[in-house]
C-alpha positions in Angstrom: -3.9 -9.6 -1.6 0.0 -8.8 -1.0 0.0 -10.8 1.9 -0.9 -13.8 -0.3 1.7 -13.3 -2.1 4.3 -12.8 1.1 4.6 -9.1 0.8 4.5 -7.4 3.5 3.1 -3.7 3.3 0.4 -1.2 5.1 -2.3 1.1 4.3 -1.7 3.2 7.6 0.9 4.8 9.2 3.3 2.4 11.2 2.4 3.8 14.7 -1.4 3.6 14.2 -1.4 -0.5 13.1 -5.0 -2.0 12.9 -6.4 1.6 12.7 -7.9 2.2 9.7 -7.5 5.9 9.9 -5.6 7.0 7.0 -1.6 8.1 7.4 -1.3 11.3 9.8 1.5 11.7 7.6 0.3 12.5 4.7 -2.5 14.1 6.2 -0.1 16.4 7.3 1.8 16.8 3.5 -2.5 17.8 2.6 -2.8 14.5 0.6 -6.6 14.9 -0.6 -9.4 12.2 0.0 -8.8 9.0 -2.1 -5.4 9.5 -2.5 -4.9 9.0 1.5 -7.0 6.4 1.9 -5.6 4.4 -1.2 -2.1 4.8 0.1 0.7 1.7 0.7 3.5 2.3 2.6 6.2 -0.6 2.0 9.2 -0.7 5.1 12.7 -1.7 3.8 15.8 -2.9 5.4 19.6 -3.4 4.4 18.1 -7.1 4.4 15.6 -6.6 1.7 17.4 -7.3 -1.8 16.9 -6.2 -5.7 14.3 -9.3 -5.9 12.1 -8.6 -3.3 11.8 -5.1 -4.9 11.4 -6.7 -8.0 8.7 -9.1 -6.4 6.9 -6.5 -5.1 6.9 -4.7 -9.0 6.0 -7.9 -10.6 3.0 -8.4 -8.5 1.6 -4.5 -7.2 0.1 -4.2 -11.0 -2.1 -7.2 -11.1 -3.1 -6.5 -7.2 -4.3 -2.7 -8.2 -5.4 -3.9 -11.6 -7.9 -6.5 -9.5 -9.2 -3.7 -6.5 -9.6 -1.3 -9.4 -12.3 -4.3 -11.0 -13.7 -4.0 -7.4 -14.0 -1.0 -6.4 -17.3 0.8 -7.0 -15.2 4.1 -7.3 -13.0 3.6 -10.3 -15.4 3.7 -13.6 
C-alpha cells in the first residue's frame, strides 16, 4: 500500500530482501512476536528532504488505519 503511493519501505531486514523472515535485528534487541513481524524499516539519504518525510507521515496513518480493518488480529 506504500508502494502505491511511491514510498519506498520494508518489512525485513535489508540484507534478507524477498525473505519474509522477520528482521534478525530486532530479533536480536528480543522484539516479541507481532511487534517483529509488523515492523517497517524506512532507508534515508542526504537526498531525501522534509517532504518526503512529511509524505511518508501524511500517508503511514491511513495505510495502518486500513491493515488494522484487515487484519483478523486487531479486534
Amino acid at each position: 500500500m506504500l508502494d502505491d503511493r511511491g514510498i519506498c519501505a520494508s518489512t525485513g531486514s535489508a540484507c534478507a530482501s524477498g525473505s519474509l523472515e522477520p528482521s534478525h535485528v530486532l530479533r536480536a534487541m528480543n522484539v516479541e512476536g507481532v511487534s517483529v513481524h509488523g515492523s517497517i524499516r524506512f532507508s534515508l539519504s542526504t537526498y531525501n528532504t522534509d517532504e518526503d518525510v512529511n509524505a511518508v507521515l501524511t500517508e503511514l496513518p491511513k495505510v495502518v488505519k486500513r491493515l488494522r480493518e484487515l487484519s483478523p488480529f486487531v479486534s
